[in-house]
C-alpha angles and dihedrals in degrees: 000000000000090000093085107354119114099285092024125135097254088058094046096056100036083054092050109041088039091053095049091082092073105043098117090211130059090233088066101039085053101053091040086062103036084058098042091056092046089056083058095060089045086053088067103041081060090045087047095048095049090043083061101042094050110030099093100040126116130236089253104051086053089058098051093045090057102259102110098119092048091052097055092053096045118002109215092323114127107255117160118247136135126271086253088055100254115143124251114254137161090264085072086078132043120219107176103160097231108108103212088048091043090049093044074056104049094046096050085051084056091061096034094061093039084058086048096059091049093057087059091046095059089052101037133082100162104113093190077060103034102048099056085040085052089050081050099051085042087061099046085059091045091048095046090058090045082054084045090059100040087057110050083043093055085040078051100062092036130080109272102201076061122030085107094048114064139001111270089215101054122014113065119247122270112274101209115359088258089066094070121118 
């Protein structure tokens, strides 16, 4: 399920809206939490779309199709876990508070999650369930250039020489060339 699982939406947004804190400049903060609160609203398009597809279902029907376990736990009720069944934690997200690092992150999660919904895609028929998961692999593209941008603007303001060398939020900038690291 792409609501908790490694390059679901929880983990997007909580990365996002947690990495935000240490972009050095407002663009990036910006773009850090209009996509992170995207992510939130993503979140509930995936809870909305399990809640349909298994609200109906019988004890039973869980249990052939392999959800057994899932159901005992939970029933039918929305709790973020992987496909694989794996629960959702914070180690689903990074978080390091270097920006450079935060956006490379954030624009390897994007692909990660566009590959994701292919996947489902490649499984899935149902157009009540493949045409909200297609606007969702259309915004994970949409939100990797954005990173794209946020990022050569932030590589833009910092030393270039630099920008791989040290942590712009912590470590002071290098006196002479000679003083990189």
């Amino acid at each position: 399920m792409h609501f908790g699982g490694p390059d679901g939406e929880m983990g997007a947004s909580m990365r996002y809206l947690s990495q935000r804190y240490s972009m050095p400049y407002s663009e990036q903060k910006a773009v850090l939490t209009d996509i992170g609160t995207e992510e939130l609203a993503h979140l509930e398009i995936v809870a909305a779309i399990v809640h349909q597809l298994t609200r109906n279902l019988t004890a039973e029907e869980l249990e052939e199709q392999g959800f057994g376990p899932y159901y005992i736990d939970h029933t039918t009720g929305i709790w973020p876990q992987a496909a694989g069944g794996v629960p959702f934690n914070a180690c689903e997200f990074q978080s390091k508070g270097d920006p450079v690092t935060d956006l490379f992150e954030d624009l390897a999660a994007e692909q990660k999650a566009r590959s994701t919904y292919d996947n489902i895609l490649r499984v899935v028929t149902d157009p009540d369930v493949c045409e909200p998961i297609r606007f969702l692999r259309k915004r994970e593209i949409v939100h990797f250039q954005r990173f794209g941008e946020a990022l050569r603007g932030l590589q833009e303001k910092l030393d270039s020489r630099n920008f791989y060398a040290f942590n712009p939020s912590f470590d002071p900038l290098p006196a002479a060339a000679g003083n990189s690291r």
